[in-house]
LUMZA-774563 format. One record per residue (C-alpha): x, y, z; residue in one letter; residue number from 1. Coordinates in steps of 0.02 Angstrom, whole numbers, padded with zeros to 5 digits. Layout:
+--------+--------+--------+------+-----+
:      x :      y :      z : type : seq :
+--------+--------+--------+------+-----+
:      X :      Y :      Z :    a : NUM :
...
+--------+--------+--------+------+-----+
END
This chain:
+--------+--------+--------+------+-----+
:      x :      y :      z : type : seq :
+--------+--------+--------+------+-----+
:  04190 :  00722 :  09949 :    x :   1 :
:  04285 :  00751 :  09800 :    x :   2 :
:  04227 :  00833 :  09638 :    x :   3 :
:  04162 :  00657 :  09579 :    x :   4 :
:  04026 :  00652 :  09675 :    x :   5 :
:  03851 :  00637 :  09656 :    x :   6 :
:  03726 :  00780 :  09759 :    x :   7 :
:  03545 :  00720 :  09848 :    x :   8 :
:  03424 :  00850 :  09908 :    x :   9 :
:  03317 :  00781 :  10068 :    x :  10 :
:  03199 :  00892 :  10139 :    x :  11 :
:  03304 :  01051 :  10179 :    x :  12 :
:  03448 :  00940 :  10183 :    x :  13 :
:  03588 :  00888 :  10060 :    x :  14 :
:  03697 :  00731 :  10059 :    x :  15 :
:  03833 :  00674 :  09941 :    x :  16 :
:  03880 :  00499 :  09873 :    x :  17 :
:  04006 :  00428 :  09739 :    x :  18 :
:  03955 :  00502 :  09578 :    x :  19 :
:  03852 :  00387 :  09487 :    x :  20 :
:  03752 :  00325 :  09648 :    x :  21 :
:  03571 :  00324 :  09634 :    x :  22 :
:  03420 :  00311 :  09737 :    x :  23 :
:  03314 :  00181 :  09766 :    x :  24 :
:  03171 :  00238 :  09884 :    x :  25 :
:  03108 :  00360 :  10001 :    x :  26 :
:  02964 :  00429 :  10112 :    x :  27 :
:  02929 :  00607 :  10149 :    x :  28 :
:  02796 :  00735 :  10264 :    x :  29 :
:  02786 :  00901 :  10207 :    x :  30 :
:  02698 :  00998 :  10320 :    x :  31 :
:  02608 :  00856 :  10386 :    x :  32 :
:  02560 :  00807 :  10211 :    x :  33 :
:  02608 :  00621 :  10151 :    x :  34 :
:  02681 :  00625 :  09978 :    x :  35 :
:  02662 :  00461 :  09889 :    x :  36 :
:  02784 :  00437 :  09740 :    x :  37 :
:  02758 :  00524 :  09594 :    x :  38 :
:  02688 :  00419 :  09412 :    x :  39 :
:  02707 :  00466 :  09233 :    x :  40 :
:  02580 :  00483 :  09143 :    x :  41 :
:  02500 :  00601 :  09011 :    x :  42 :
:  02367 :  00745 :  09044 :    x :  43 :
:  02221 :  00615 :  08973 :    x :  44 :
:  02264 :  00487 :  09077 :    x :  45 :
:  02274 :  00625 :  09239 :    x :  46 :
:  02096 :  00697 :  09188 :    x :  47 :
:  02040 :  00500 :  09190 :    x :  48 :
:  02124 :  00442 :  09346 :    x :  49 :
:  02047 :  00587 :  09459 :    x :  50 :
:  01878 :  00589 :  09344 :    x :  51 :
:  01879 :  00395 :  09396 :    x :  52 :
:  01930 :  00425 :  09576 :    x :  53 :
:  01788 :  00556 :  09604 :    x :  54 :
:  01650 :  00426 :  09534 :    x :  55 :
:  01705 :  00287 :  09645 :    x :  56 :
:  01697 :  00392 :  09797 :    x :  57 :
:  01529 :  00472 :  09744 :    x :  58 :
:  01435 :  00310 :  09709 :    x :  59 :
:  01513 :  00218 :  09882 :    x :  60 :
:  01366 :  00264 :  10014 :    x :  61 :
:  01405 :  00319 :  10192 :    x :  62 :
:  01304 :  00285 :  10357 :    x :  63 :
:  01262 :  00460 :  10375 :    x :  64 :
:  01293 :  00568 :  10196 :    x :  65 :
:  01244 :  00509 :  10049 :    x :  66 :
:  01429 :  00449 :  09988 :    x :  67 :
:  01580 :  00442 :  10041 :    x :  68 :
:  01646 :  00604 :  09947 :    x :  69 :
:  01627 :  00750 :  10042 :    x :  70 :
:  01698 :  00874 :  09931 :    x :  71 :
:  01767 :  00901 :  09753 :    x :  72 :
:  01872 :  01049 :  09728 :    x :  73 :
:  01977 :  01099 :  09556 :    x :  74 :
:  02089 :  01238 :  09584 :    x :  75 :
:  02149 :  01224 :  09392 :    x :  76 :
:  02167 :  01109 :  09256 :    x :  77 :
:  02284 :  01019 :  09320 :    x :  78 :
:  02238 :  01009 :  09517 :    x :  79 :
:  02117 :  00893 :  09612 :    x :  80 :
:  02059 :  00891 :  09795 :    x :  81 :
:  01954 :  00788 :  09868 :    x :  82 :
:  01889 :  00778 :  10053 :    x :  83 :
:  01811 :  00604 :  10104 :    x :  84 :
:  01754 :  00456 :  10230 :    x :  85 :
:  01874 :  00318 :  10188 :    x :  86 :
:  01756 :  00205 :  10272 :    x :  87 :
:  01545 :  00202 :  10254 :    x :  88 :
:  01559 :  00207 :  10466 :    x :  89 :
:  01681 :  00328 :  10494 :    x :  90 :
:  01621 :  00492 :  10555 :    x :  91 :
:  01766 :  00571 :  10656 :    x :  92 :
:  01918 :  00578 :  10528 :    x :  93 :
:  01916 :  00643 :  10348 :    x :  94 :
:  02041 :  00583 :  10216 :    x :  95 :
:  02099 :  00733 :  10095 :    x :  96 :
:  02191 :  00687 :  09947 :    x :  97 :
:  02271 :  00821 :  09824 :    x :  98 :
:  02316 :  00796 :  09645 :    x :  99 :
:  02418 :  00898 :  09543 :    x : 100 :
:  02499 :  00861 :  09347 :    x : 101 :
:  02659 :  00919 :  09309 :    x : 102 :
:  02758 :  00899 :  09179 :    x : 103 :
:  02687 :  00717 :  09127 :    x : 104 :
:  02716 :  00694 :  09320 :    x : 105 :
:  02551 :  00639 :  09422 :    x : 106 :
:  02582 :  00701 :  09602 :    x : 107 :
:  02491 :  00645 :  09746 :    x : 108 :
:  02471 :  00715 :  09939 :    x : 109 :
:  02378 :  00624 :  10085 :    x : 110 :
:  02320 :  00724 :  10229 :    x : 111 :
:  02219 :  00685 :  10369 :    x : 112 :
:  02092 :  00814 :  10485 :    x : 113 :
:  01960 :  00805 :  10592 :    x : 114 :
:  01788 :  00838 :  10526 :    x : 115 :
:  01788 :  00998 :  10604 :    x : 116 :
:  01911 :  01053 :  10501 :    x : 117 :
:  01884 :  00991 :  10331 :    x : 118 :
:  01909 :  01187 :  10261 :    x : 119 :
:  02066 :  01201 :  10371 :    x : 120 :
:  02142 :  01045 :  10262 :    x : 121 :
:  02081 :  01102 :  10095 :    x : 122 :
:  02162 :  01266 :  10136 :    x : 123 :
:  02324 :  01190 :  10174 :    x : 124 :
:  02319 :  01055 :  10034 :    x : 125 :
:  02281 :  01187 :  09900 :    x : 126 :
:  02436 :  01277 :  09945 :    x : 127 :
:  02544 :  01147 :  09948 :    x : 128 :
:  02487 :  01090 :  09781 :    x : 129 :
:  02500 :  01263 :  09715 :    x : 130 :
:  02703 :  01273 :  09766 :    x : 131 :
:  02720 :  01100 :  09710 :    x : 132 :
:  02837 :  01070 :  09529 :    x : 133 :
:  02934 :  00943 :  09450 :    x : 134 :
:  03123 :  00935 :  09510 :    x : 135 :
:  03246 :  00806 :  09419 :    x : 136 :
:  03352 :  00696 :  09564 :    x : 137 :
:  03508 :  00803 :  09526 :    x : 138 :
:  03423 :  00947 :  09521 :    x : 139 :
:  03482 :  01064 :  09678 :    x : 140 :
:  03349 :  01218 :  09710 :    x : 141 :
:  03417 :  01395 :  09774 :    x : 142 :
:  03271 :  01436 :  09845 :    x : 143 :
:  03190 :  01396 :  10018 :    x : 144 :
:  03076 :  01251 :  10013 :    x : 145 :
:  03061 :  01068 :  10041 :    x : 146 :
:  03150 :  00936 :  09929 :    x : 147 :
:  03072 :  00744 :  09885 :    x : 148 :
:  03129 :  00631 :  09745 :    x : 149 :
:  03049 :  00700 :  09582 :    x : 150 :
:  02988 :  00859 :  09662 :    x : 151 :
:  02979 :  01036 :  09739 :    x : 152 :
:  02875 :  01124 :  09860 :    x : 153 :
:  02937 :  01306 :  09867 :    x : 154 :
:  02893 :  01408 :  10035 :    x : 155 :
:  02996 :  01505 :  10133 :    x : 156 :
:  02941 :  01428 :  10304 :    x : 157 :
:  02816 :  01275 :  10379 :    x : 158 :
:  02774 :  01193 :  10522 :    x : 159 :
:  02843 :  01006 :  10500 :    x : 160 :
:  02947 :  00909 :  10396 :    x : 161 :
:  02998 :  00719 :  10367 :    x : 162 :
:  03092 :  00635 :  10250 :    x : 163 :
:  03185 :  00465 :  10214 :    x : 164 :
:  03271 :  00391 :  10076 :    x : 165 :
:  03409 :  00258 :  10011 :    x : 166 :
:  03551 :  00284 :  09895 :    x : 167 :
:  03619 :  00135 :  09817 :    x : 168 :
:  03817 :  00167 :  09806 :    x : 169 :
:  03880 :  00178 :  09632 :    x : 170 :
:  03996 :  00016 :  09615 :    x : 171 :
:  03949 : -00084 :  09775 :    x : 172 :
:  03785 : -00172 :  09731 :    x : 173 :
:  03796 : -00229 :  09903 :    x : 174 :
:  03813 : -00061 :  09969 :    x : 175 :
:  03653 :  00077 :  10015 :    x : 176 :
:  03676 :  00238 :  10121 :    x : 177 :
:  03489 :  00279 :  10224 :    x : 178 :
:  03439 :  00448 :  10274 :    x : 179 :
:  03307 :  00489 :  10404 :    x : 180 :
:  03255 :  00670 :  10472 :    x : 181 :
:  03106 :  00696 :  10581 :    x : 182 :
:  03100 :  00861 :  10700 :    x : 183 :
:  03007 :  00778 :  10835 :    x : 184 :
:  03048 :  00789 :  11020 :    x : 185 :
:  02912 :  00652 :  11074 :    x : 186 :
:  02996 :  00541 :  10953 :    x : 187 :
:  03179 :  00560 :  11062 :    x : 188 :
:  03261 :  00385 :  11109 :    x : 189 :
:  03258 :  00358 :  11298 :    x : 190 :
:  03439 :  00332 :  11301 :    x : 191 :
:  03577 :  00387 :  11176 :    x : 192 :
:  03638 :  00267 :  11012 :    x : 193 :
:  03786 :  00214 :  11112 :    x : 194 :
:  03706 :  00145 :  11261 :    x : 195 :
:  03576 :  00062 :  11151 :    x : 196 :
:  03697 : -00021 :  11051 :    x : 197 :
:  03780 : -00096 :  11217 :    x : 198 :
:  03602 : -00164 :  11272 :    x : 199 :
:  03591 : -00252 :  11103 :    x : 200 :
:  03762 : -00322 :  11107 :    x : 201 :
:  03726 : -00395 :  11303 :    x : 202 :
:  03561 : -00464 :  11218 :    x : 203 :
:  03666 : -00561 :  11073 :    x : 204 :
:  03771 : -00662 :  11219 :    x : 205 :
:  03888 : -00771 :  11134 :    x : 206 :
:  03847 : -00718 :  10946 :    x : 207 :
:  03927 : -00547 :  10997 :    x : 208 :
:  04076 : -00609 :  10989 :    x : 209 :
:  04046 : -00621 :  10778 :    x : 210 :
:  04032 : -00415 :  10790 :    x : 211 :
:  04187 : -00308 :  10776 :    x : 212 :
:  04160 : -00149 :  10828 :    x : 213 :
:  04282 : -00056 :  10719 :    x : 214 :
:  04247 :  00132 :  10795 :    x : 215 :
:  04110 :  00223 :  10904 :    x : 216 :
:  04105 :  00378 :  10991 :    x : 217 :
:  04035 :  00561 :  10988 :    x : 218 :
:  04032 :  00641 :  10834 :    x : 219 :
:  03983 :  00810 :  10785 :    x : 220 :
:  03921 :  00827 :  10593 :    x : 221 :
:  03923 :  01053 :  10568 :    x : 222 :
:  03820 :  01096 :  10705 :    x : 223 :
:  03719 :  00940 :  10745 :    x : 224 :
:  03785 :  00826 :  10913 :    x : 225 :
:  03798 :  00662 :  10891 :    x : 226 :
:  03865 :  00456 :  10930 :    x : 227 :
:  03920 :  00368 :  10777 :    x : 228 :
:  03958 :  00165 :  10804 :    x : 229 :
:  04051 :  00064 :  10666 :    x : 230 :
:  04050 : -00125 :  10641 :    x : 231 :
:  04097 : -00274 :  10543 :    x : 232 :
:  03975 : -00405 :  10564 :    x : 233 :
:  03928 : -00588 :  10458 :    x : 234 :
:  03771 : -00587 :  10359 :    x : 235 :
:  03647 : -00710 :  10330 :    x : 236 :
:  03737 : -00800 :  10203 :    x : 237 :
:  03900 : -00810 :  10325 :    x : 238 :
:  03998 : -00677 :  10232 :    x : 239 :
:  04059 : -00493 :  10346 :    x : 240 :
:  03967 : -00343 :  10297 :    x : 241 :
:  03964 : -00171 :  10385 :    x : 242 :
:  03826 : -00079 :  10483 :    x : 243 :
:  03874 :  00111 :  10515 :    x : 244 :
:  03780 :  00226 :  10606 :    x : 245 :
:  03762 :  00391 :  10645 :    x : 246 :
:  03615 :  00487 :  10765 :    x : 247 :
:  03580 :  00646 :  10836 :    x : 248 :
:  03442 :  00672 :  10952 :    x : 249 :
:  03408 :  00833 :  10890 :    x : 250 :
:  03315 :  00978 :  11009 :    x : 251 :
:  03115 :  00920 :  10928 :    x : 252 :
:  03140 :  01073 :  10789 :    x : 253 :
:  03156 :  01116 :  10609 :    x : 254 :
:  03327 :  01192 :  10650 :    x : 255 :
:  03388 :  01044 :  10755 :    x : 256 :
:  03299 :  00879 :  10711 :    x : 257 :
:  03339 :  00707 :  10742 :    x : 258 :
:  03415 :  00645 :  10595 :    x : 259 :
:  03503 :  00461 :  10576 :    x : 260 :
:  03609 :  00397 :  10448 :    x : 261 :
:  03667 :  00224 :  10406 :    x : 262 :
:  03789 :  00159 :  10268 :    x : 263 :
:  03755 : -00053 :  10262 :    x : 264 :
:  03869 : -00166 :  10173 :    x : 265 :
:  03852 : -00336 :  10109 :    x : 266 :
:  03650 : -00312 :  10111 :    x : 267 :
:  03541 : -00447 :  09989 :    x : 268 :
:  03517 : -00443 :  09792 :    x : 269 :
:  03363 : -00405 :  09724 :    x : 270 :
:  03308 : -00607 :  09764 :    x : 271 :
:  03367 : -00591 :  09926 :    x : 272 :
:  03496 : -00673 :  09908 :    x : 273 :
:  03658 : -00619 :  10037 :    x : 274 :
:  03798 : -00549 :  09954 :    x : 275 :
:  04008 : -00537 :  09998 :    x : 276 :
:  04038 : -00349 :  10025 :    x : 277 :
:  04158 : -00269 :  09881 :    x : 278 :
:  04229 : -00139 :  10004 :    x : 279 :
:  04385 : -00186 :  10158 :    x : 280 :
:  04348 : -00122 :  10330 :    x : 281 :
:  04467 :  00049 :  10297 :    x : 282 :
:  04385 :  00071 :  10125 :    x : 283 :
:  04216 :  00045 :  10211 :    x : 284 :
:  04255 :  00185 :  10351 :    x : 285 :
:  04330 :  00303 :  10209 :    x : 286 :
:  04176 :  00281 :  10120 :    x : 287 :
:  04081 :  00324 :  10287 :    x : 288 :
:  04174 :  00484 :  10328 :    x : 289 :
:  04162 :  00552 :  10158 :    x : 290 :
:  03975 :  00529 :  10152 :    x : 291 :
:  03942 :  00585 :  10357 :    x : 292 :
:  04041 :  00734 :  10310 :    x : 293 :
:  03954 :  00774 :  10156 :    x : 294 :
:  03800 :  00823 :  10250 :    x : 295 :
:  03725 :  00984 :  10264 :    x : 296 :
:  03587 :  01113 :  10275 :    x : 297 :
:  03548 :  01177 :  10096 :    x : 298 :
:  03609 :  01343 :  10059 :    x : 299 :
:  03475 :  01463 :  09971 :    x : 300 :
:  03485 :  01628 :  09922 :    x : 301 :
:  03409 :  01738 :  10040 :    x : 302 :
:  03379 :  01760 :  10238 :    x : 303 :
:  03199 :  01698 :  10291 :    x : 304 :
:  03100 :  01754 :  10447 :    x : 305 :
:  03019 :  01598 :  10497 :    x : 306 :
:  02955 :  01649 :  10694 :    x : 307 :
:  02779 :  01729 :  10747 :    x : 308 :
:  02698 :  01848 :  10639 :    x : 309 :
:  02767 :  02016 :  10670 :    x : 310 :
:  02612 :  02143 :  10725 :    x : 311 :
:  02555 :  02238 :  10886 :    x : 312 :
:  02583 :  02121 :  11041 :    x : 313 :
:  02428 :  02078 :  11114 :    x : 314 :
:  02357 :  02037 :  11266 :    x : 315 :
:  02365 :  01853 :  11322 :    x : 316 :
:  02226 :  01742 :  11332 :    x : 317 :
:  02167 :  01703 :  11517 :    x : 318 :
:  02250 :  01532 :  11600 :    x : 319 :
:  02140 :  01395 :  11578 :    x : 320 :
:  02107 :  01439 :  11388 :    x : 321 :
:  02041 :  01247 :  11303 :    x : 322 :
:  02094 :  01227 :  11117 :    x : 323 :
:  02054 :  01067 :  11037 :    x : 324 :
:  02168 :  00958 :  10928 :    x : 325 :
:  02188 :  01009 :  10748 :    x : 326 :
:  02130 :  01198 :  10781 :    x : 327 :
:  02258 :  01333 :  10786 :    x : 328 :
:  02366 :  01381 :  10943 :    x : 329 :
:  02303 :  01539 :  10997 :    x : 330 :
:  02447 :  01604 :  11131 :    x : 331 :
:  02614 :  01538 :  11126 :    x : 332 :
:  02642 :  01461 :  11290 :    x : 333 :
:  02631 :  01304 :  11402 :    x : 334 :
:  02472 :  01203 :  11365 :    x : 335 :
:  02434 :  01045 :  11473 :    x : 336 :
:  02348 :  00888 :  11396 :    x : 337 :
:  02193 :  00842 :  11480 :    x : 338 :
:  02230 :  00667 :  11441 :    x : 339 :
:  02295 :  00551 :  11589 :    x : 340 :
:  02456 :  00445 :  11592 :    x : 341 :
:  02626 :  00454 :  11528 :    x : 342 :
:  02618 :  00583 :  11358 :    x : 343 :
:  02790 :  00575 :  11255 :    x : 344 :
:  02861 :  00769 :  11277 :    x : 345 :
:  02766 :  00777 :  11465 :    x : 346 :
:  02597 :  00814 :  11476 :    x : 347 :
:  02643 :  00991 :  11486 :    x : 348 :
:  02705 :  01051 :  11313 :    x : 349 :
:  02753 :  01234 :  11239 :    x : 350 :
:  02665 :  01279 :  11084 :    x : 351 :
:  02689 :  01447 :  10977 :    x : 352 :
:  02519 :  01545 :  10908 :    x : 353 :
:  02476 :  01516 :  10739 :    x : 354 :
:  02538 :  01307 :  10730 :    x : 355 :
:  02405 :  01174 :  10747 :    x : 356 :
:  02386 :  01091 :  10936 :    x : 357 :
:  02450 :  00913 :  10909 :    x : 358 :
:  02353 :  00762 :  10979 :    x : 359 :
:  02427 :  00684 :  11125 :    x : 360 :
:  02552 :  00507 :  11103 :    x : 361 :
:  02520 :  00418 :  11260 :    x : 362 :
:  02655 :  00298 :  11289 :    x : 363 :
:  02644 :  00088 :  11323 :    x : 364 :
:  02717 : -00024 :  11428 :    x : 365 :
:  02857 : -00082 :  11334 :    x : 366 :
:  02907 : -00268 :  11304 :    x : 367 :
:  03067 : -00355 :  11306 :    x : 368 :
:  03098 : -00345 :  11129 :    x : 369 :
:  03053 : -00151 :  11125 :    x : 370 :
:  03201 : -00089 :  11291 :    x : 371 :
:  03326 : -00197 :  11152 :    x : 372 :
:  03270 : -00073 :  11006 :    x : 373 :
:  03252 :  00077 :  11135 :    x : 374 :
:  03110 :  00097 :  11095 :    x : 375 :
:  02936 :  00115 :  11168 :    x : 376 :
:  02734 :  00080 :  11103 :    x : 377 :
:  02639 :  00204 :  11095 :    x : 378 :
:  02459 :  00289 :  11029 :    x : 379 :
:  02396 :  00451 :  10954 :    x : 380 :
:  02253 :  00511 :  11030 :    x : 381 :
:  02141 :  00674 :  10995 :    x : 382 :
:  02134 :  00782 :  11142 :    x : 383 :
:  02096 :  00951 :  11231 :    x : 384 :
:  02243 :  01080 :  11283 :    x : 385 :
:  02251 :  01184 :  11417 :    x : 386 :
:  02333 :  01356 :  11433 :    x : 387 :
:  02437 :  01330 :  11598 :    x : 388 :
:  02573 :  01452 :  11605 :    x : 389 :
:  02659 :  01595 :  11478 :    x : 390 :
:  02822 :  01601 :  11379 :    x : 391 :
:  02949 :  01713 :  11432 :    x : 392 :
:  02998 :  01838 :  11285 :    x : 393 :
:  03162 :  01778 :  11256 :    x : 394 :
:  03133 :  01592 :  11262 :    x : 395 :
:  03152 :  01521 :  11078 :    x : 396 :
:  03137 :  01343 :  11109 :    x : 397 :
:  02995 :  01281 :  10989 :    x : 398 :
:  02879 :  01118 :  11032 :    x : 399 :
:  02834 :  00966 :  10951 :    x : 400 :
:  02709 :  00992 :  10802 :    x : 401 :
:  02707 :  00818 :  10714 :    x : 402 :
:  02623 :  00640 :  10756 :    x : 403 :
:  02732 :  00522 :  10702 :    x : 404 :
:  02890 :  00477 :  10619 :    x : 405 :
:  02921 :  00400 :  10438 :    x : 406 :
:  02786 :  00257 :  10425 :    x : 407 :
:  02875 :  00142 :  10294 :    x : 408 :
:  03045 :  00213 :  10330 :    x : 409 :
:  03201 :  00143 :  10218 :    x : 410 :
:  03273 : -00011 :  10210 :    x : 411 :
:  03332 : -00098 :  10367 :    x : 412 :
:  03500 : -00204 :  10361 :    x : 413 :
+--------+--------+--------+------+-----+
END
């Protein structure tokens, strides 16, 4: 775009809009860590909140322990974990929640482990909350790490990433720009955006004709492949608005995720009430290109290794090796699932040493309304790997590390 622009940092990501342009929500997954959004609020009110939060959790009994806390742990002044039941009859899953001040910032992670590895996720919470700090929305880091609105984690390499937001477009209240990015192979569309688009068009019948596609095809944003599809279409209230989209499936990585991105016109006021789009069909798609082609990786100021550990090689593990979801991956390789049916990725899946073994999505029978979205049900499920076959030296493909994609993703048009 041009100098009068506005910068967001998503993730590893950056994206520009109009200068001026705001945003207006967001979800992110560091490292498999949900990061709620941030409150202000002084150090006395922190040290009350988490004082507060520790005594409800202590005095709420549990079936089996005496409450539901688990664990307390303080790594400073400013820094709470806790590891707990989040029901009085769940035994199988423990909830670990991380606090950290900043800056008259309260910050708050979620995690979930199983409750064989409770010291496993008060590892990794404690070091995400110790590479944690405040970042203002303009605010573009230099350094390697993981950007979410109002904050920072700085690290030079992780397993998993997710992140969402909105931007509402400075001088088109009608007008928000949605970014999604989530590395996950499992999580690919059956068929690509264009041929979903065409089911859902068939599926409209005679109301298609109200839809004007103005421009689709393949599109290529730097080095990520992808369909784009552009159209005019009425809103609820009768008046045309525009629903662009871009998608690339991505190759399930950190390097080449699926990311989408939408620009929607003539979307609802804050009452919900539908409003006339300020922006013509050509200043719609010039708005479109410069944002599309504003994306890009996040330059920082050094060269990262981010593969295996570099050591001695040493010997692989036997075939037929059994590692349990949650625990680490002990030989990269091909592990098989020892759970039966259809498992999104194949129930044969590579996994590199040193990441933690997924659980397994098994996959639904999908209804009518789900082959119109493209997509498909499915369920996580704990489960047992297998060591089945080894990785050839120079393969670099990387598997699928993360469960599932932005829960309360951004606004839909």
């Amino acid at each position: 775009m041009t100098n009068e622009s506005s910068t967001f940092c998503v993730g590893r990501f950056l994206i520009d809009a109009p200068a001026g342009s705001k945003l207006s929500g967001g979800n992110f997954k560091y490292d498999f860590l949900r990061i709620e959004p941030a409150k202000e609020m002084s150090s006395d009110q922190f040290t009350q909140e988490v004082a507060a939060r520790e005594a409800k959790l202590r005095s709420a009994k549990h079936k089996v322990e005496p409450s539901l806390l688990r664990t307390a742990a303080r790594p400073n002044e400013y820094s709470r974990i806790f590891a707990f039941w989040e029901e009085s009859f769940i035994t199988a899953v423990i909830n670990i929640d991380g606090y950290r001040w900043v800056n008259d910032r309260r910050f708050l992670l979620k995690d979930e482990v199983s409750n064989d590895k409770q010291e496993f996720g008060l590892n990794r919470m404690q070091d995400a909350l110790s590479r944690l700090r405040v970042r203002a929305d303009a605010e573009i880091p230099a350094e390697p790490g993981y950007c979410f609105n109002g904050g920072f984690i700085a690290n030079p390499k992780w397993r998993n990433e997710e992140a969402a937001i909105d931007i509402d477009i400075a001088g088109h209240p009608d007008a928000f720009v949605s970014v999604w990015i989530y590395p996950l192979a499992s999580h690919k569309k059956d068929r690509p955006l264009l041929e979903r688009m065409g089911g859902i068009t068939q599926a409209l019948g005679n109301l298609a004709t109200a839809v004007r596609v103005l421009r689709k095809g393949d599109r290529q944003i730097g080095p990520y492949k992808g369909q784009e599809h552009l159209a005019s279409a009425p809103n609820s209230g009768g008046m045309r608005g525009h629903a662009f989209v871009w998608e690339t499936q991505g190759e399930g990585t950190l390097d080449m995720p699926a990311i989408k991105i939408e620009l929607t016109t003539g979307h609802q006021d804050s009452n919900g009430n539908p409003q006339k789009t300020t922006l013509t069909d050509q200043q719609a798609i010039k708005l479109w290109d410069d944002i599309l082609n504003s994306f890009r990786l996040r330059p920082t100021g050094g060269q990262v290794k981010t593969g295996a550990a570099d050591g001695v090689p040493q010997p692989p593990l036997p075939l037929g090796e059994l590692v349990a979801t949650g625990k680490a991956c002990p030989q990269t390789g091909w592990w098989q699932t020892s759970e039966p049916g259809e498992v999104e990725g194949g129930r044969r899946q590579r996994f590199v040493a040193g990441e933690a073994m997924p659980e397994a999505t098994l996959l639904g029978q999908s209804s009518i309304w789900h082959r119109l979205k493209g997509d498909r049900p499915s369920y996580r499920k704990a489960t047992v790997w297998k060591l089945v076959g080894y990785d050839e030296p120079s393969s670099a493909a990387t598997a699928p590390t993360s469960p599932t994609p932005p829960a309360e993703g951004p606004r839909q048009a």
